[in-house]
C-alpha positions as CSV (number, residue, x, y, z in Angstrom):
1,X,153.9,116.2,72.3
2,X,154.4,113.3,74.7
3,X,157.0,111.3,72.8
4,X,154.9,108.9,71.5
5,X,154.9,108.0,67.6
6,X,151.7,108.2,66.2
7,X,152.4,106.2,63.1
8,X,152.7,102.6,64.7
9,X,155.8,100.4,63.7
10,X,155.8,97.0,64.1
11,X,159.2,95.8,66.3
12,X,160.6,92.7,66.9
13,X,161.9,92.3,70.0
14,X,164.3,89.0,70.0
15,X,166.0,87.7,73.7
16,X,168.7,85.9,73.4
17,X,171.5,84.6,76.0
18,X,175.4,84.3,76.6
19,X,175.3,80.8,74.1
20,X,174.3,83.6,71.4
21,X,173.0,82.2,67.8
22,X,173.6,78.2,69.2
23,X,170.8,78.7,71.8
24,X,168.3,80.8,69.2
25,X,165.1,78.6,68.4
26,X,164.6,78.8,64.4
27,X,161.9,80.9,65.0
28,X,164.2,84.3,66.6
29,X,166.8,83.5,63.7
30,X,164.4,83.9,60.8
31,X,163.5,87.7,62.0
32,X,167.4,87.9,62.8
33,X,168.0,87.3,59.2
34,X,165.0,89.2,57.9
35,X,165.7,92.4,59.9
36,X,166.9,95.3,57.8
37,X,167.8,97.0,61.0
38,X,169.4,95.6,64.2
39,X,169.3,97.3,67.5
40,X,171.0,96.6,70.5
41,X,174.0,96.6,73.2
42,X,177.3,96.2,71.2
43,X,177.8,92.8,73.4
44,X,174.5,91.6,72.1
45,X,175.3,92.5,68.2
46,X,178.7,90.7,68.3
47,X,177.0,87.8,68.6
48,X,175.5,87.5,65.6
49,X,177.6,86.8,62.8
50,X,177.4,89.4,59.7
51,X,177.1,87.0,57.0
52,X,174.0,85.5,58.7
53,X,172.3,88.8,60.1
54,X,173.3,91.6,57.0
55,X,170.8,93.8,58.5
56,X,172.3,97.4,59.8
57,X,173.5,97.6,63.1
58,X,172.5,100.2,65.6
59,X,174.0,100.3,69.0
60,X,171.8,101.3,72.0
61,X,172.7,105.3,72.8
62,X,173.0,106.6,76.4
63,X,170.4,107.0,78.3
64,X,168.5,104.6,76.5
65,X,164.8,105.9,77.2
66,X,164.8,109.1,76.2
67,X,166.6,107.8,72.8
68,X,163.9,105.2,72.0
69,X,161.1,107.5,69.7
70,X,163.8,109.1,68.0
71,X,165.6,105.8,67.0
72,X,162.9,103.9,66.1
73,X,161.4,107.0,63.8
74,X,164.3,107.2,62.1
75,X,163.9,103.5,60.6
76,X,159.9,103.9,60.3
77,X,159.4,101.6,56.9
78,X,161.9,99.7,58.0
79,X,162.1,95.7,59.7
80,X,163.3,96.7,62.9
81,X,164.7,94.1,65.3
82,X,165.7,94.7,69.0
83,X,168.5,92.7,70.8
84,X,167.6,92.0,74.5
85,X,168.9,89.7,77.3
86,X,167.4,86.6,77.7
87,X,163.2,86.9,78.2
88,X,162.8,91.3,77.3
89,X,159.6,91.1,79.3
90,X,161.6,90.3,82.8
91,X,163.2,93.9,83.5
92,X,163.5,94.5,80.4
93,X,163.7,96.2,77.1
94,X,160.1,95.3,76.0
95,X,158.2,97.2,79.3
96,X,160.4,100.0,77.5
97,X,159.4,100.0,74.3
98,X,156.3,99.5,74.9
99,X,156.1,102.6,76.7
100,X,158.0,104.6,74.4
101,X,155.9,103.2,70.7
102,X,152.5,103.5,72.7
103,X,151.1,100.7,73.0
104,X,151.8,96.6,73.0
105,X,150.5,95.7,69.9
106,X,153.4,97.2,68.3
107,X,156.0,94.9,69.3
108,X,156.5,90.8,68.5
109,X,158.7,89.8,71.1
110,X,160.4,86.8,71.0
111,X,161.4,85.0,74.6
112,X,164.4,83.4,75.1
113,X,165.2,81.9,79.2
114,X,166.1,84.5,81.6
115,X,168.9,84.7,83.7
116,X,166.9,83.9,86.4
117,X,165.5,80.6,85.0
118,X,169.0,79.8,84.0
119,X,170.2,80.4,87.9
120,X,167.3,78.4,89.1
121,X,168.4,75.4,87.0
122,X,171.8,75.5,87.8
123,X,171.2,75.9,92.2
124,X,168.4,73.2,92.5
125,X,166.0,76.4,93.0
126,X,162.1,75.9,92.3
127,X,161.4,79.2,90.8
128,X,158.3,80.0,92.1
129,X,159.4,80.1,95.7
130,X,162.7,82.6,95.0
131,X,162.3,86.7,95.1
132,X,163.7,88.4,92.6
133,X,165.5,91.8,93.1
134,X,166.6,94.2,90.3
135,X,170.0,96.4,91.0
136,X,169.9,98.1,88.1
137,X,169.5,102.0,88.4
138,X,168.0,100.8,91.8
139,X,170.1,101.7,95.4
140,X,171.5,98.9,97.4
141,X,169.3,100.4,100.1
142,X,165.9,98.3,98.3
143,X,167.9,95.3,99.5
144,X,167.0,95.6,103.3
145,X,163.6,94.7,102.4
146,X,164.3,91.4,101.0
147,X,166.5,89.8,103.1
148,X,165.1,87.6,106.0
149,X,166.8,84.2,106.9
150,X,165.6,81.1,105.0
151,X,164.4,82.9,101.9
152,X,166.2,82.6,98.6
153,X,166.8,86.2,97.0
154,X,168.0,86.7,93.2
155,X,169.9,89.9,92.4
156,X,170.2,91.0,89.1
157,X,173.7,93.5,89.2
158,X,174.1,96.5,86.9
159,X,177.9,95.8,86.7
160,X,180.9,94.3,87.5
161,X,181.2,95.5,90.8
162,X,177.6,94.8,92.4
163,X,178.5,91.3,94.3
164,X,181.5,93.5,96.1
165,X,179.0,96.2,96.8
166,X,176.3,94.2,97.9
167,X,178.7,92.0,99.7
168,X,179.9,95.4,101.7
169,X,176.3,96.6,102.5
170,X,175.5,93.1,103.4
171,X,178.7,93.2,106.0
172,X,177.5,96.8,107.1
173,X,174.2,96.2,107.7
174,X,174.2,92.9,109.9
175,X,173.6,90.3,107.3
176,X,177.5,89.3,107.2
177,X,177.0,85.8,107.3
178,X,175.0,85.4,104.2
179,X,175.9,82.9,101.3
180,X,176.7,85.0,98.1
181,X,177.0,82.9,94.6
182,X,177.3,85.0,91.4
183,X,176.4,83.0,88.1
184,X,178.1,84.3,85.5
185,X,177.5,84.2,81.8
186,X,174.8,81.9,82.2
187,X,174.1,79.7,79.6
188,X,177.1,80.5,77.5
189,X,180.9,78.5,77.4
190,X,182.2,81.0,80.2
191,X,179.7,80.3,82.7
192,X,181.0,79.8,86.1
193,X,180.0,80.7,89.6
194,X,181.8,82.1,92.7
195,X,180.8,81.4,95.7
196,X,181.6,82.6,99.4
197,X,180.2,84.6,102.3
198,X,179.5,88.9,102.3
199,X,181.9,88.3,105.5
200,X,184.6,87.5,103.5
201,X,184.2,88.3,99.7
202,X,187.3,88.3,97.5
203,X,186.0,89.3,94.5
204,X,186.2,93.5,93.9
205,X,185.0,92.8,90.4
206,X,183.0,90.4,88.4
207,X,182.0,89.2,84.9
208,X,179.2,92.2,83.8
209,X,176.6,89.6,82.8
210,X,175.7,87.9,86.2
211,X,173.1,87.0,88.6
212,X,173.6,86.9,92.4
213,X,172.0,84.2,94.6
214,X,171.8,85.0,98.0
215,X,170.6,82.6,101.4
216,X,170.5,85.9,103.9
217,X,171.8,85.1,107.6
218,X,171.7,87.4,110.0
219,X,174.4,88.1,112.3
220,X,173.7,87.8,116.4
221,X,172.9,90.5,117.6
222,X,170.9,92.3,114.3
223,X,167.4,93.8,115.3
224,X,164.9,91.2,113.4
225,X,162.2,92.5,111.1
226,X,159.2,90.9,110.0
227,X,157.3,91.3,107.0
228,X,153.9,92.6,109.1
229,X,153.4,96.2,109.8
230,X,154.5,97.2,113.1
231,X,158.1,97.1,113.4
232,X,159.8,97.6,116.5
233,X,160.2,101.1,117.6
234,X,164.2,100.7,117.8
235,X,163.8,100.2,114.5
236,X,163.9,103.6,113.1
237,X,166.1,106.8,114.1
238,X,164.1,109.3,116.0
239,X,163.7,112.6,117.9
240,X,160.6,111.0,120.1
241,X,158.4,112.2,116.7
242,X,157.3,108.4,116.3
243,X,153.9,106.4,115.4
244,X,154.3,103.8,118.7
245,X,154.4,100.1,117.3
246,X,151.0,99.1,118.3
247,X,149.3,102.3,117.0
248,X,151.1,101.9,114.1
249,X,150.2,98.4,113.3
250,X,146.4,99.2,113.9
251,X,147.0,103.0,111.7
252,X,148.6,100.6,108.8
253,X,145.3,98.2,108.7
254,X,143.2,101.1,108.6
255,X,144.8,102.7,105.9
256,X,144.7,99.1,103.9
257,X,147.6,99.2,101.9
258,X,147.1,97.3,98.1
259,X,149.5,96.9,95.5
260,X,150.0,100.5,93.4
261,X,148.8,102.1,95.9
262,X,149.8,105.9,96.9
263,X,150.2,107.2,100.3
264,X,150.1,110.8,101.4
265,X,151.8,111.0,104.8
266,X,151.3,114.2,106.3
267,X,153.3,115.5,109.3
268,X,156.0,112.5,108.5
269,X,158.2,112.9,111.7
270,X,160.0,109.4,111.7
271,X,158.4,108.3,108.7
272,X,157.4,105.2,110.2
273,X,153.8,105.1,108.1
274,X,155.1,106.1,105.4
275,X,158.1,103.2,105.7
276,X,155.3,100.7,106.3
277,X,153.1,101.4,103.9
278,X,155.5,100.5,101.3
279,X,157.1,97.6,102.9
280,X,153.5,95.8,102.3
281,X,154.2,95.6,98.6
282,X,157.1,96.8,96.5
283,X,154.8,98.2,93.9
284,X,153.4,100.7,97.1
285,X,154.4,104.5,97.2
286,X,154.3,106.7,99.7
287,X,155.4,110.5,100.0
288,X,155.7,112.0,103.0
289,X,155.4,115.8,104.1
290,X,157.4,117.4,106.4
291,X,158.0,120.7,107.3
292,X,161.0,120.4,109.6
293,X,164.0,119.6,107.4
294,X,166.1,117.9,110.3
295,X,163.2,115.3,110.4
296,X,162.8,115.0,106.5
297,X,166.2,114.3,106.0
298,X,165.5,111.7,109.1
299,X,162.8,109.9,107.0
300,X,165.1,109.7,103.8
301,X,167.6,108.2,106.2
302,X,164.9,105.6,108.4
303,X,164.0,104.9,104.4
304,X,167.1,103.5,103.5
305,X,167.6,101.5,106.5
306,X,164.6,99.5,106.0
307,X,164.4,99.0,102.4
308,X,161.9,101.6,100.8
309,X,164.7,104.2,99.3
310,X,162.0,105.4,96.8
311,X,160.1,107.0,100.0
312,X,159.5,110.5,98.8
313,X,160.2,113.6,101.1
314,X,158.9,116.3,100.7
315,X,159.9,119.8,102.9
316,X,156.9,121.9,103.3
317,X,154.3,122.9,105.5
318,X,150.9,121.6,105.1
319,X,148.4,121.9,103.1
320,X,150.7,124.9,101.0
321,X,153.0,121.8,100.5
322,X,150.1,119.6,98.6
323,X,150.1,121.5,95.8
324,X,151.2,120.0,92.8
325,X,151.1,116.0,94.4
326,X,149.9,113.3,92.5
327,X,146.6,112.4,93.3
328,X,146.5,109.7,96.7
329,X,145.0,106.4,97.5
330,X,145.2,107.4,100.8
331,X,146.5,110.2,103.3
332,X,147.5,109.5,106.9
333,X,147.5,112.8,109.2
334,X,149.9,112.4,112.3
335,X,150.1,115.8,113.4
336,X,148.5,119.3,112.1
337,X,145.6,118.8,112.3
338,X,144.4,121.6,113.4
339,X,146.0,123.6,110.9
340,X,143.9,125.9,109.2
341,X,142.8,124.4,106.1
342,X,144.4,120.7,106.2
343,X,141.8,118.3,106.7
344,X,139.7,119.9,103.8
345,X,142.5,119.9,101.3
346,X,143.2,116.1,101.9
347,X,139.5,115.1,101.7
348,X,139.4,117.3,98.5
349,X,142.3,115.8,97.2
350,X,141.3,111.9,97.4
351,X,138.8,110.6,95.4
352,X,136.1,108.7,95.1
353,X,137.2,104.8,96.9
354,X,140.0,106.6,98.6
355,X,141.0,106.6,102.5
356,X,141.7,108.7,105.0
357,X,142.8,108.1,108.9
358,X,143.8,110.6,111.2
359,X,145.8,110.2,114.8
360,X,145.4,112.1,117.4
361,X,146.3,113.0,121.2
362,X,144.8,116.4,121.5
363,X,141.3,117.2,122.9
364,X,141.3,120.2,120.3
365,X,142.2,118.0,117.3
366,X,139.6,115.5,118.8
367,X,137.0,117.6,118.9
368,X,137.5,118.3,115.1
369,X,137.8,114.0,114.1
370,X,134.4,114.0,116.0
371,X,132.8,116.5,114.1
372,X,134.2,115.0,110.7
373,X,133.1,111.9,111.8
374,X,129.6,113.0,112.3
375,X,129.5,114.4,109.0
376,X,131.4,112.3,107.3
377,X,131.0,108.7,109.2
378,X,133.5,106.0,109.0
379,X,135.0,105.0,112.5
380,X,136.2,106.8,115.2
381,X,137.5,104.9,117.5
382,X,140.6,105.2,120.5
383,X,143.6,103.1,120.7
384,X,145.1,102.6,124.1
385,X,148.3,100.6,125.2
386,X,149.5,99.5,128.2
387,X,152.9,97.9,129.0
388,X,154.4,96.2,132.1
389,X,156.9,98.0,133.8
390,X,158.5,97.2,137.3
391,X,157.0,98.9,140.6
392,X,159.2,98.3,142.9
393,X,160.3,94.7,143.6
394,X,156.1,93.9,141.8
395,X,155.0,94.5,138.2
396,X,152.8,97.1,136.9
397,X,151.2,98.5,134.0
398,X,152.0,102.2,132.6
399,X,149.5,103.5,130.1
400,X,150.6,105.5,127.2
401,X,148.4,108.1,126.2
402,X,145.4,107.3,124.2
403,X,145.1,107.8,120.5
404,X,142.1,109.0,118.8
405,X,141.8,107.5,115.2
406,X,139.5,108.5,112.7
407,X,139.3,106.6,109.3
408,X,136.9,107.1,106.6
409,X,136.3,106.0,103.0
410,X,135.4,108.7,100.5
């Protein structure tokens, strides 16, 4: 069984804001009135009025996705309509559902305007140039991603106490200066908005239904990151075990990262590929291998920092530690590589369309990318920086060592 229900119901899916039944269209009231069952957050189903909506009411269990297939079987034959907040296809209930009934013909979902169109109107925002950023059941660490001065940045909080929290990880992380304005009960008679810096937030607690609106500044002083692969090197947290910046900007445009995409990082060390990879795209994965557990739980950390906290580690040698992965868009090999077996299993496990570069220092480990390369092809080519440092009272250039990069397409 995979928890899908193979007889499919049809659900109506109905968004519908803090105004409640004033702001319904016609059209979401007439399956309102119609539905013999209505599901939703208990918030959500006191705002329709009993004598209007007589249909049964069903409050949303905890967790919710597990529950869905179950819930919804137990009314099969029966007009089912689903409660959600403002538009259910902007994170939310309807990707759900979807998921859970097997397919999207079996939901009729009704849009109402999300709380993000709402907070748009309200701040003079066109909504096509704002970022939006989901907190809910996400870490605060995804925020470090996001944040560069003179973007606008949307946060939708899971509770009452996301502006202080976000506030304090703002404060902690350099970004202390940044405007915060939560937009509460958008839409409805209570709305309101607070506004002040994460410097000197006063609120510990909020309204539950909220957006936050954030104009990021950072402080004087805090390293600045761009949105291109090849961060600085002070960036990350490091034992020495780091892709150099330069290598690592030409390593990420091999390995062409595209939205979706899964990256195999062997030999993580820093995590610095890994870290890039997904910073390209927020739908990008990565997992990165690493046998020592000191430098694993060094990536997780370097993770956080920089905004990809979905970076999966994994502690194991490789290839033993392979087994079991989902399959790879691409694998990057920084070090191992002439461990018995590796190269093979990571060209076995990619398939057809999928990439593969490999760094190297080594003569031995050389050796082996040329022999690949001359069965394989692709490009093999060396990658050598040079940087000024002072001789004397003159200025000279010191050469790091080279790097030997193969990359192929399967």
């Amino acid at each position: 069984m995979n928890g899908l229900i193979s007889v499919e119901p049809v659900v109506s899916v109905v968004g519908i804001g803090a105004d409640g039944w004033d702001g319904l269209p016609e059209k979401s009231r007439r399956v309102l009135r119609a539905a013999e069952v209505l599901v939703g957050a208990p918030r959500q189903l006191d705002l329709l009025a009993p004598a209007a909506c007589p249909g049964e009411r069903v409050a949303w269990p905890s967790p919710l996705r597990p529950a869905v297939p179950g819930l919804v079987a137990a009314h099969r034959g029966r007009t089912i309509a689903v409660l959600a907040s403002g538009d259910p296809s902007f994170y939310g209930i309807a990707r759900t559902l979807r998921e859970a009934l097997g397919g999207a013909g079996t939901l009729d979902v009704h849009p109402h305007p999300s709380s993000v169109s709402y907070a748009c109107a309200r701040l003079g925002w066109p909504l096509e140039a704002v970022e939006t950023l989901s907190l809910v059941a996400r870490p605060l660490a995804a925020l470090a991603a996001a944040l560069h001065p003179g973007r606008r940045l949307l946060v939708l909080g899971e509770g009452p106490a996301t502006p202080a929290e976000v506030a304090a990880h703002l404060r902690a992380t350099g970004w202390g200066g940044t405007r915060i304005r939560v937009l509460e009960q958008l839409g409805g008679p209570a709305e309101r908005i607070l506004d002040g810096t994460a410097a000197d937030w006063p609120y510990e607690r909020t309204d539950a239904l909220h957006v936050l609106a954030l104009d990021p500044v950072r402080d004087p002083g805090t390293l600045r990151l761009g949105a291109a692969p090849g961060l600085p090197d002070e960036a990350y947290e490091h034992d020495g075990q780091l892709t150099k910046r330069y290598v690592r900007a030409a390593t990420l445009a091999a390995l062409a990262p595209a939205p979706g995409e899964l990256l195999w990082d062997i030999g993580g060390g820093s995590g610095s590929i890994g870290v890039e990879w997904m910073r390209t795209h927020r739908d990008c994965r990565a997992i990165a291998v690493e046998k020592s557990p000191e430098r694993a739980a060094r990536i997780s950390r370097n993770a956080d920092a920089l905004g990809v906290p979905a970076l999966r580690v994994v502690t194991a040698k490789a290839p033993e530690g392979l087994d079991g992965l989902p399959v790879p868009d691409a694998v990057f090999i920084g070090g191992g590589l002439t461990v018995p077996g590796l190269l093979d299993a990571c060209w076995d496990a990619l398939p057809a369309g999928g990439r593969l570069v490999a760094n190297t220092v080594t003569l031995e480990s050389e050796a082996l990318l040329a022999d690949r390369y001359r069965s394989h092809g692709g490009e093999l080519v060396r990658l050598a920086v040079s940087a000024a440092v002072p001789v004397g009272g003159f200025t000279g250039w010191r050469q790091a060592m080279p790097v030997t990069q193969w990359s192929v397409t399967k």
